[in-house]
C-alpha positions as CSV (number, residue, x, y, z in Angstrom):
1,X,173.4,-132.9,-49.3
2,X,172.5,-132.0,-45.9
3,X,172.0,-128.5,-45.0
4,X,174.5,-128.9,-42.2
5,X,177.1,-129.2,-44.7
6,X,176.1,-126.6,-46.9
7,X,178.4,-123.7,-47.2
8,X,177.8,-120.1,-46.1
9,X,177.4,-119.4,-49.7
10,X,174.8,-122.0,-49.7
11,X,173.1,-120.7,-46.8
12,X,172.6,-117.3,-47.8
13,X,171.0,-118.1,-51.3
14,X,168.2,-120.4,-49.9
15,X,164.8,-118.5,-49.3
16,X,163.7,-120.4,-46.3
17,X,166.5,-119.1,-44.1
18,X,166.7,-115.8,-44.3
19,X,167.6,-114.0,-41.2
20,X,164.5,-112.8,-39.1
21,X,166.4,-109.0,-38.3
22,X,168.5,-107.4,-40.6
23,X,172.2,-107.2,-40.7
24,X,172.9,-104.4,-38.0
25,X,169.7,-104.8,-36.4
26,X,169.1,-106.5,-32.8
27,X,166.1,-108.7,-32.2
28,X,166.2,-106.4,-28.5
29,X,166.7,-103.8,-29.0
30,X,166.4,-102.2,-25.5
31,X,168.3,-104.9,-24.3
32,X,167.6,-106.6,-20.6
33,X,165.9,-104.1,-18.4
34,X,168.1,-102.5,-15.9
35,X,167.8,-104.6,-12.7
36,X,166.5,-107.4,-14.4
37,X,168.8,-110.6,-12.5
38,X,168.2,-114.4,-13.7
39,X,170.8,-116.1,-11.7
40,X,170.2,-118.4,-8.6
41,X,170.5,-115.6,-5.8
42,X,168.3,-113.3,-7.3
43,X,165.8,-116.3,-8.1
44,X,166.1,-117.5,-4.2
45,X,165.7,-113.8,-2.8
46,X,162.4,-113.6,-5.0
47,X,161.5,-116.7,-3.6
48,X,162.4,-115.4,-0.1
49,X,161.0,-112.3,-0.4
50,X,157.7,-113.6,-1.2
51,X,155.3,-114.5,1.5
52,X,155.2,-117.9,3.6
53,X,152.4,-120.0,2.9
54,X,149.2,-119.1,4.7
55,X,148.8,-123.0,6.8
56,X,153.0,-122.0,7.8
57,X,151.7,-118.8,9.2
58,X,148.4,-119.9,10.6
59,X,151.0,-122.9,12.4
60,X,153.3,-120.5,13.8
61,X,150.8,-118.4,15.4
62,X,148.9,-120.8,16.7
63,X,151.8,-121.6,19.0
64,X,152.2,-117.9,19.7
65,X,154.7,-117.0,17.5
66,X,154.2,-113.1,16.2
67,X,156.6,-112.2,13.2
68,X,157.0,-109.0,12.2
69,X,157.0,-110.2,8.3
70,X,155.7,-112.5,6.5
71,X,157.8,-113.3,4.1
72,X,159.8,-116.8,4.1
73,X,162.8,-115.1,4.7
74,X,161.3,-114.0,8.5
75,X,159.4,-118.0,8.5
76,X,163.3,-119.2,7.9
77,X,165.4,-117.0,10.0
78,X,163.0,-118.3,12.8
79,X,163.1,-121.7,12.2
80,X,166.8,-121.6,12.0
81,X,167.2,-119.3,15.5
82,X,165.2,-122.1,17.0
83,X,167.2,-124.7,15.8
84,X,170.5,-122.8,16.8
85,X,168.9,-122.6,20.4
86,X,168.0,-126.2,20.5
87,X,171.9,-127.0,19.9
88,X,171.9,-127.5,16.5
89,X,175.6,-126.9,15.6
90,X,175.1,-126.6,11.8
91,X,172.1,-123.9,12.7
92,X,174.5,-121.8,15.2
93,X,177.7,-121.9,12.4
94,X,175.3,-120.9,9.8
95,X,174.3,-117.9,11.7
96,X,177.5,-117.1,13.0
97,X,179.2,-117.1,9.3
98,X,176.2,-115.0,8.2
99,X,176.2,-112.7,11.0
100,X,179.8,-112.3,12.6
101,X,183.1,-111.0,10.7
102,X,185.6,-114.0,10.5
103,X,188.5,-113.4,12.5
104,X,192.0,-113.2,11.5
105,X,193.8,-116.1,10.4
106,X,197.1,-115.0,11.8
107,X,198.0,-112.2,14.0
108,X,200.7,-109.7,12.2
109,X,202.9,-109.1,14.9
110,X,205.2,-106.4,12.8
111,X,205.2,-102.9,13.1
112,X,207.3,-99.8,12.4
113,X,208.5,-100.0,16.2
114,X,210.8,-102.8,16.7
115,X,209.5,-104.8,19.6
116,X,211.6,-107.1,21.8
117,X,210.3,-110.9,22.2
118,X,208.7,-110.3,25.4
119,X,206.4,-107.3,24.2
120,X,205.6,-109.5,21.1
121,X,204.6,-112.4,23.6
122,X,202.7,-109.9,25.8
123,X,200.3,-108.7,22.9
124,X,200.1,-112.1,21.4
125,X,198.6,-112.8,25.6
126,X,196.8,-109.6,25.0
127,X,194.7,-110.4,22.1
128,X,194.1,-114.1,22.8
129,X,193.0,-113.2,26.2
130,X,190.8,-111.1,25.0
131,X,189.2,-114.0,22.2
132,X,188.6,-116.2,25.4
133,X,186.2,-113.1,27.2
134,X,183.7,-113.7,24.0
C-alpha cells in the first residue's frame, strides 16, 4: 500500500510522520511582521526605491543631468519625461493617467432646479468650452 492511500487512522499511528508542532500550536507564532508586503507592487517599489546603478548615474551626468535622487524611481521618471517631450505618445498617456484625474465620462445634467433645454444646452457649451481652454 502506498502511503497516499493510507487512511488518517493510518497516518497518525506511523512514527515517521508525526507532526513537527503540536495540535494548537503554530509553527509562527508571531505571525508576518506588520508591514511585511510580498506581492509584485511592493516588490517593484523596493526595486524602485533602491538606487540606479552607478555607470546609469555616472551616464546621466555626464550629459549634465543633476537628479535630486538617486534612486531608479528618479532614473525612470526622467527617462520617461524625456521620452514624453520627444513625442512619444505612450510616454505622455502614461504620465497623464499617473498624474491627472480622469475626467467624467458623462456630464449629469440633473439637478433639483428644473432647467429648460436651452440652459441645459448652455452649460453643456459651458463646460466643454471650457475642456477646449486646457
Amino acid at each position: 500500500m502506498r502511503k497516499s492511500e493510507r487512511t488518517p487512522e493510518e497516518h497518525r499511528g506511523s512514527s515517521n510522520l508525526t507532526p513537527p508542532f503540536k495540535p494548537g500550536k503554530s509553527g509562527n507564532p508571531k505571525g508576518r511582521p506588520k508591514g511585511a508586503k510580498d506581492g509584485l507592487r511592493a516588490r517593484l517599489n523596493r526595486i524602485l526605491d533602491k538606487n540606479a546603478r552607478p555607470e546609469i548615474l555616472d551616464l546621466l551626468k555626464k550629459r549634465g543631468v543633476s537628479l535630486s535622487s538617486k534612486s531608479n524611481r528618479a532614473v525612470i521618471a526622467f527617462a520617461l519625461i524625456k521620452a514624453a517631450q520627444a513625442g512619444d505618445v505612450s510616454a505622455i498617456r502614461l504620465i497623464f493617467d499617473q498624474t491627472e484625474v480622469p475626467l467624467p465620462k458623462q456630464v449629469d445634467l440633473s439637478s433639483s432646479i428644473p432647467l429648460t433645454a436651452e440652459q441645459k444646452r448652455k452649460i453643456a457649451e459651458t463646460y466643454l468650452g471650457s475642456l477646449e481652454n486646457c
